[in-house]
C-alpha positions as CSV (number, residue, x, y, z in Angstrom):
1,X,-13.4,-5.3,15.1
2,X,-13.7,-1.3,14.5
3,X,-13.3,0.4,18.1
4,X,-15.8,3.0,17.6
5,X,-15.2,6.6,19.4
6,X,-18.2,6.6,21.8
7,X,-16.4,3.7,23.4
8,X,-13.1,4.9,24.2
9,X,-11.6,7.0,26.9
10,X,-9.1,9.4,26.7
11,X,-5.9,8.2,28.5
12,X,-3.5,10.8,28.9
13,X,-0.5,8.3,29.5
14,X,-0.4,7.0,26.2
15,X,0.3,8.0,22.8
16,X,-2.9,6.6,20.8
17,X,-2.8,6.1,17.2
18,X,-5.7,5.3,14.8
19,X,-4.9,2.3,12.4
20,X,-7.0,2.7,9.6
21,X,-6.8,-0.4,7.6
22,X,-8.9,-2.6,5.4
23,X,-11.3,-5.3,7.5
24,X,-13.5,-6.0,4.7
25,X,-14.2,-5.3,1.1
26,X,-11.4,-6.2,-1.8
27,X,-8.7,-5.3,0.2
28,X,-10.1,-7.2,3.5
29,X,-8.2,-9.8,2.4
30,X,-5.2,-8.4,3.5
31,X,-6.1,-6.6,6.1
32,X,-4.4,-8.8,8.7
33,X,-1.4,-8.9,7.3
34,X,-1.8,-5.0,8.2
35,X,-2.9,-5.1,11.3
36,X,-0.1,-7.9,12.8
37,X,2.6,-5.8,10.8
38,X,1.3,-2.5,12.6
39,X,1.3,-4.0,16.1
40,X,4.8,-5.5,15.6
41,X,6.0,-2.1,15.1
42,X,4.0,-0.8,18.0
43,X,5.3,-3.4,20.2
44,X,9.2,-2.4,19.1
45,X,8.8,1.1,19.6
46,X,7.3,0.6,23.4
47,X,10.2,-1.7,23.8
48,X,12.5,1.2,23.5
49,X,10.6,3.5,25.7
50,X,7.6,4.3,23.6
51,X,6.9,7.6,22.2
52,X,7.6,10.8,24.2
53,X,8.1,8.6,27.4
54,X,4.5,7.3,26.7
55,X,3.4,4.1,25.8
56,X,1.9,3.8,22.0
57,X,-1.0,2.5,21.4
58,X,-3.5,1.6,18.3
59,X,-6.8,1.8,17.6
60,X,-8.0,0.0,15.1
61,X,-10.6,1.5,12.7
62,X,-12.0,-0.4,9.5
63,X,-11.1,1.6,6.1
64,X,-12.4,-0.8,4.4
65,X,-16.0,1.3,5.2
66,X,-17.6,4.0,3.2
67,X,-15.0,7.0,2.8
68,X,-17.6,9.5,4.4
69,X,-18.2,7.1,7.2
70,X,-14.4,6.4,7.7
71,X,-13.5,9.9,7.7
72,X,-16.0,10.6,10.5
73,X,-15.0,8.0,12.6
74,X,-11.5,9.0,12.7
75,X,-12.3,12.5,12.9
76,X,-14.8,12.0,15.7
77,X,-11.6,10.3,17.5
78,X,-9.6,13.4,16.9
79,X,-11.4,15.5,18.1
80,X,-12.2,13.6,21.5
81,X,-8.4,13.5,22.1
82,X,-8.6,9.7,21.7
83,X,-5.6,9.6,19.4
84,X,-3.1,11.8,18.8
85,X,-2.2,10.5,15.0
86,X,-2.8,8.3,12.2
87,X,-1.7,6.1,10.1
88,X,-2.6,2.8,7.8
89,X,-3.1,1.1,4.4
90,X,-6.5,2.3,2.8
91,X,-7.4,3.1,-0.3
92,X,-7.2,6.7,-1.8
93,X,-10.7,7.7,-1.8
94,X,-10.6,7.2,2.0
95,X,-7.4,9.2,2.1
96,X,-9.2,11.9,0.5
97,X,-11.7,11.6,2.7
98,X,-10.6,11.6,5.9
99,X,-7.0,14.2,4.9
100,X,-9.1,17.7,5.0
101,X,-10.9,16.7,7.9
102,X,-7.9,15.6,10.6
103,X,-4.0,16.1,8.6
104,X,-3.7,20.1,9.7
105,X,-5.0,18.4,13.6
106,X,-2.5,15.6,14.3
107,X,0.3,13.9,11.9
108,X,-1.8,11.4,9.3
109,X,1.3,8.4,7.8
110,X,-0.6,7.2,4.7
111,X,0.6,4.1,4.0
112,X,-0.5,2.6,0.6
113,X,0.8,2.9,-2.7
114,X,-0.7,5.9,-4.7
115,X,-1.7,7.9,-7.4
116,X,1.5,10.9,-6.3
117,X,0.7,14.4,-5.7
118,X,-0.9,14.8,-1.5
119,X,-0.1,17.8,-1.0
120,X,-2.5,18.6,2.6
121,X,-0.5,20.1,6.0
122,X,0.0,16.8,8.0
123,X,0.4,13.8,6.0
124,X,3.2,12.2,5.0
125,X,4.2,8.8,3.4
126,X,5.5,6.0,3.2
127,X,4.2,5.2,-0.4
128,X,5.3,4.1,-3.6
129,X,4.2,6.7,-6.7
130,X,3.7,5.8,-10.6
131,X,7.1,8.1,-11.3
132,X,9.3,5.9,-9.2
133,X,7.3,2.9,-9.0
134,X,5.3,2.4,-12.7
135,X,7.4,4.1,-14.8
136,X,10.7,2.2,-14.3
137,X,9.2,-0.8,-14.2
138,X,7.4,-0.3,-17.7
139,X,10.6,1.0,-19.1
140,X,12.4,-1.8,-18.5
141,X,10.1,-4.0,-19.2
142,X,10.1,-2.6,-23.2
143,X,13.6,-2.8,-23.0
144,X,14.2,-6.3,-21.9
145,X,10.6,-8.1,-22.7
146,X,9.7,-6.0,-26.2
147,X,6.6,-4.4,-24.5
148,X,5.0,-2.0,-26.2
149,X,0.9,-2.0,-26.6
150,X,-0.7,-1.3,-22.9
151,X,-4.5,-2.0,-21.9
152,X,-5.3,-1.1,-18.5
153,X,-7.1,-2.6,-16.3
154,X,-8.5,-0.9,-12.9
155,X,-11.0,-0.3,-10.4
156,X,-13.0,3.1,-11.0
157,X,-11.6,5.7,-8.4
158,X,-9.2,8.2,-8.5
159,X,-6.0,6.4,-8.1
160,X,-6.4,4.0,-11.1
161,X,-8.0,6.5,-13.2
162,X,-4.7,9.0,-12.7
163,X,-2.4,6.1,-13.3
164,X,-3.7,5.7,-15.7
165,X,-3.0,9.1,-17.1
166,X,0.5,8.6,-16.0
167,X,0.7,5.1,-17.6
168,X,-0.3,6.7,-21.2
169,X,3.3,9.2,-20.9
170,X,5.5,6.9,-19.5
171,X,3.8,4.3,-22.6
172,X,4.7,6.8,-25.4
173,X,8.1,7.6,-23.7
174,X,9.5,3.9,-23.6
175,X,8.1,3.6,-27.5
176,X,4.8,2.1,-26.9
177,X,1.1,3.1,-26.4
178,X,-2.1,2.1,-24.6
179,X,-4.3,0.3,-27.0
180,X,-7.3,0.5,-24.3
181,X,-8.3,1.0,-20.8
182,X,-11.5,-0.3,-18.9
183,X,-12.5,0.7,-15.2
184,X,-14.8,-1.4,-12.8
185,X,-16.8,-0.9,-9.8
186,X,-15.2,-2.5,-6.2
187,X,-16.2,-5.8,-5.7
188,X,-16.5,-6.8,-9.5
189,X,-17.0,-10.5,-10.0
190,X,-17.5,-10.6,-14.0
191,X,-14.7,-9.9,-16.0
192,X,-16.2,-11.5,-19.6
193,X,-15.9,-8.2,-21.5
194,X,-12.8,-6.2,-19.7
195,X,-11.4,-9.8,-21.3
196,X,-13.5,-9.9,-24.4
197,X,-12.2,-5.9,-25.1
198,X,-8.5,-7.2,-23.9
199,X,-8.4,-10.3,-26.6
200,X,-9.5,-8.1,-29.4
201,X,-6.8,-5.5,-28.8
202,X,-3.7,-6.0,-29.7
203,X,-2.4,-5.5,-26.4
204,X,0.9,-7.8,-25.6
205,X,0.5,-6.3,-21.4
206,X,-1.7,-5.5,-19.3
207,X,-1.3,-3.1,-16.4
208,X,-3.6,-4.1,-13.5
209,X,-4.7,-1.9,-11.0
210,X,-7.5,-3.7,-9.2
211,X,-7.7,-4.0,-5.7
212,X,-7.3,-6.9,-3.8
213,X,-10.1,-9.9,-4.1
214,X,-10.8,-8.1,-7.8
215,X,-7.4,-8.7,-8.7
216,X,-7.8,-12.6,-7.7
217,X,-11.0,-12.6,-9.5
218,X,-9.1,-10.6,-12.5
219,X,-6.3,-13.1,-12.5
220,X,-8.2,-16.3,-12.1
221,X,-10.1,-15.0,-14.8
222,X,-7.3,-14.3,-16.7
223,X,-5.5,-17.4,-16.4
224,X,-8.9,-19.6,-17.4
225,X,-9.1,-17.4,-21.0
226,X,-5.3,-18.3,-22.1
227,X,-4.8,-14.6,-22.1
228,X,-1.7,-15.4,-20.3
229,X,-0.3,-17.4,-23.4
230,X,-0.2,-13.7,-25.2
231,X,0.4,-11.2,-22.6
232,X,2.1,-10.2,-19.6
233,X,0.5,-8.6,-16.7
234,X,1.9,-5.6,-14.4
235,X,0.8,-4.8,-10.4
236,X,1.5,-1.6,-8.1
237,X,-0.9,-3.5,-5.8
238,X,-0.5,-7.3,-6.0
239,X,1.3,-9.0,-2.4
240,X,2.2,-12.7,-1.6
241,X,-1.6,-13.2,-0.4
242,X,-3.3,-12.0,-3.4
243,X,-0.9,-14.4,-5.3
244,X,-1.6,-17.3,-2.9
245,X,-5.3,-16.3,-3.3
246,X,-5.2,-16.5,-7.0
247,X,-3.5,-19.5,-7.4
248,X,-0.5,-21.0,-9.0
249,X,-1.8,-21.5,-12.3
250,X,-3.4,-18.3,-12.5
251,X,0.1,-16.8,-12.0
252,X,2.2,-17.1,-14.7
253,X,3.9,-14.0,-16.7
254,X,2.8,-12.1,-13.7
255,X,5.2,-8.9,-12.7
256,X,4.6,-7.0,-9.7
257,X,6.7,-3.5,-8.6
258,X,6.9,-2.5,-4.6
259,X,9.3,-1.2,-2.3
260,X,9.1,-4.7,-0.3
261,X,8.8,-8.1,-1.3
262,X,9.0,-11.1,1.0
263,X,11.5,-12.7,-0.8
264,X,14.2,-9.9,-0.9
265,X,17.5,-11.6,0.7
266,X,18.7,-8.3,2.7
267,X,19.5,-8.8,6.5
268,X,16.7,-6.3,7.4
269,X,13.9,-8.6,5.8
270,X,15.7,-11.6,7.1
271,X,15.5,-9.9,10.5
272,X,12.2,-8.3,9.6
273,X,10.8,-12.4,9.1
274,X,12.5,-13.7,11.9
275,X,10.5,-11.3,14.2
276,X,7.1,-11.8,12.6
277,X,7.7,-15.3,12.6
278,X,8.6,-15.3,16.9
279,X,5.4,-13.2,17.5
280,X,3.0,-14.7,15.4
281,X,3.8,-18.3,14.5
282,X,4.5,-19.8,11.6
283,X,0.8,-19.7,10.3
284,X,0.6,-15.7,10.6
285,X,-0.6,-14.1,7.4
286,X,1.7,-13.8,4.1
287,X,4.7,-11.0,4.6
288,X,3.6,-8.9,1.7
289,X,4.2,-4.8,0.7
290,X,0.8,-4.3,1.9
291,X,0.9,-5.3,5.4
292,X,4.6,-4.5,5.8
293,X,3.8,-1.1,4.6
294,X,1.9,-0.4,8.3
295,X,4.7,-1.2,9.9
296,X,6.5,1.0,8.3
297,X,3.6,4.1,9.3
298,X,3.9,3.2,12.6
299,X,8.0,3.6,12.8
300,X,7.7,6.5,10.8
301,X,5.0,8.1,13.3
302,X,7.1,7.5,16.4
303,X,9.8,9.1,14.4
304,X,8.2,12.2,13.3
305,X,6.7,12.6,17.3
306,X,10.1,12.0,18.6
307,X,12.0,14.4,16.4
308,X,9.6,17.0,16.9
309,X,9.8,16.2,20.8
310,X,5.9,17.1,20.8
311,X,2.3,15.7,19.5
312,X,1.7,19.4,17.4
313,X,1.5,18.8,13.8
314,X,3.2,21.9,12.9
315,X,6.2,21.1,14.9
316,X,6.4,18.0,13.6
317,X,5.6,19.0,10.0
318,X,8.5,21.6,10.6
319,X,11.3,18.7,12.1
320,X,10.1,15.9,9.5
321,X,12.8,16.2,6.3
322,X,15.5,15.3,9.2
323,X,13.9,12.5,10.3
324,X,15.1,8.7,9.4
325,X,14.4,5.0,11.0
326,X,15.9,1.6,10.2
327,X,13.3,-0.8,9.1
328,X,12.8,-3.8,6.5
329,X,13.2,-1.9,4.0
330,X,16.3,-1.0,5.1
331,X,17.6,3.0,6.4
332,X,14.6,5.5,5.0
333,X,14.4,9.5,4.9
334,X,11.5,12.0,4.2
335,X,11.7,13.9,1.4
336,X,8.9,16.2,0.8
337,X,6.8,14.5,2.8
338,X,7.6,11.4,1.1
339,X,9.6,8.1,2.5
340,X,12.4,7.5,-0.2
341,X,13.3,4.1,-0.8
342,X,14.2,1.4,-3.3
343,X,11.8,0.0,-5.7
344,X,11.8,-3.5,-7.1
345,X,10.5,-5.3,-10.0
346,X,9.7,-9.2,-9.3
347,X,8.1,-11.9,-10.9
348,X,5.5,-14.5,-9.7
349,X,6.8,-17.8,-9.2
350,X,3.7,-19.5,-8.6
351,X,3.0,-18.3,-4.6
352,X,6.0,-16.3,-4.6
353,X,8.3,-13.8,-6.1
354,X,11.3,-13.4,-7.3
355,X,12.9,-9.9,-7.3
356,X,14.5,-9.4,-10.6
357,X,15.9,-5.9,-10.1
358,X,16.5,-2.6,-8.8
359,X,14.6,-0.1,-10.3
């Protein structure tokens, strides 16, 4: 449920935080993943004292809406003094959105994988970008798999349609090329001639960057053709609950690349599952890089207020590229704006992955 700004009062005792995360739409799905991995982190952080001796708090709001009409809920709760920062998985349109309107006010964590290059006063990240994420992962797949003829498949906004850009250098440079591309509106159910155009290439991969429930649909699809039998598939944006929601069978020659996957045996994510698992019982939403990836805003936030020793987004902007915090994803710095981290290429194993390297 979105808490909307007219119902809210301003409580000077806490540190409030807008989580702007998907509640419906294609990415809905793994919305509460997000949210449970956002209020784990909140929970931790008050358990050490909270954030400038104030208790953190969240308020949810649903970026899964209309860009415009996210970006004027959040900025309507700005400008209030309902919350003092912002952070959350949601797609790039809404960053773009809501960025101009609230970043140079109060410190804005995007937390999704993206298309590189946010450059606006105020936000930083915790994201994974085609140069460290896609690139790798595509040359190593020519190297070890043969791969060389790319179509791409992905919803029509900006971060596929620049990824796509990217995809087409980092193609040419590992020997290939991209033999096709196709876009689709959100919330695509019909994928007869994205596959029709896929089958007459001669594409051996495909690089998916759908959204949520449109990749399901994209993969179910996919695995009912026997497009499978010919080529591989790549994901940016593919977690354990898009894999359970497409289906074992659907699944097969199915790669994904993310800073986090459930199955990585380090202590942190053993640690990292053991405390999900505590809070939320066993039949809590899928660990996936999605939802783990608001946790993730949430540490960094308190970290950026903390090292600044103040809410103001310049002082914080000025004190962030000393700033780290210990999370599942092990010890991670700014740099630039930008969390670095490991990246990791994994293959589905029917409802899971397995991590096959370091990238």
């Amino acid at each position: 449920m979105t808490a909307g700004a007219s119902f809210l009062t301003v409580d000077r005792g806490v540190v409030s935080i807008a989580l702007v995360y998907p509640m419906r739409g294609p990415a809905g799905m793994f919305g509460p993943s997000c949210e449970l991995c956002a209020q784990l982190a909140m929970e931790e952080v008050n358990r050490r004292g909270g954030v400038l001796g104030r208790e953190l708090r969240l308020v949810p709001v649903d970026g899964g809406a209309p860009p415009a009409e996210v970006a004027a809920e959040v900025e309507a709760l700005v400008s209030m003094g309902a919350v003092q920062g912002v952070t959350g998985w949601h797609i790039s349109s809404v960053r773009q959105a809501v960025a101009p309107r609230i970043a140079h006010r109060v410190p804005y964590v995007y937390t999704a994988l993206y298309e590189g290059g946010e450059r606006t006063e105020g936000v930083f990240l915790t994201s994974e970008t085609p140069d460290a994420q896609l690139w790798p992962a595509m040359r190593l797949l020519a190297a070890d798999l043969g791969v060389r003829r790319w179509f791409v498949v992905g919803n029509d906004y900006v971060w596929p349609r620049r990824t796509t850009r990217a995809a087409q250098r980092y193609a040419l440079r590992s020997g290939g090329r991209l033999v096709g591309h196709h876009f689709l509106p959100l919330e695509t159910h019909d994928f007869t001639e994205v596959l029709r155009r896929i089958e007459r290439s001669d594409a051996d991969a495909v690089l998916m960057l759908l959204v949520g429930a449109d990749a399901v649909r994209f993969n179910r699809a996919f695995g009912r053709s026997g497009l499978d039998q010919r080529c591989l598939r790549l994901s940016t944006l593919m977690d354990e609950n898009m894999l359970l929601a497409s289906g074992a069978a659907n699944t097969r020659r199915l790669f994904s690349t993310a800073g986090f996957f459930a199955g990585l045996v380090t202590q942190e994510n053993l640690d990292f599952h053991g405390q999900f698992a505590r809070r939320f019982g066993l039949e809590a939403p899928p660990l996936g890089s999605l939802g783990e990836s608001c946790y993730e805003g949430v540490m960094l936030l308190a970290a950026l207020i903390a090292e600044a020793g103040t809410l103001d987004v310049r002082a914080v902007e000025a004190s962030a590229e000393v700033v780290s915090y210990d999370g599942p994803r092990g010890e991670l710095r700014l740099r630039r704006r930008h969390v670095r981290q490991r990246i990791y290429l994994a293959e589905a194993d029917g409802l899971d992955f397995t991590v096959l390297a370091e990238l």
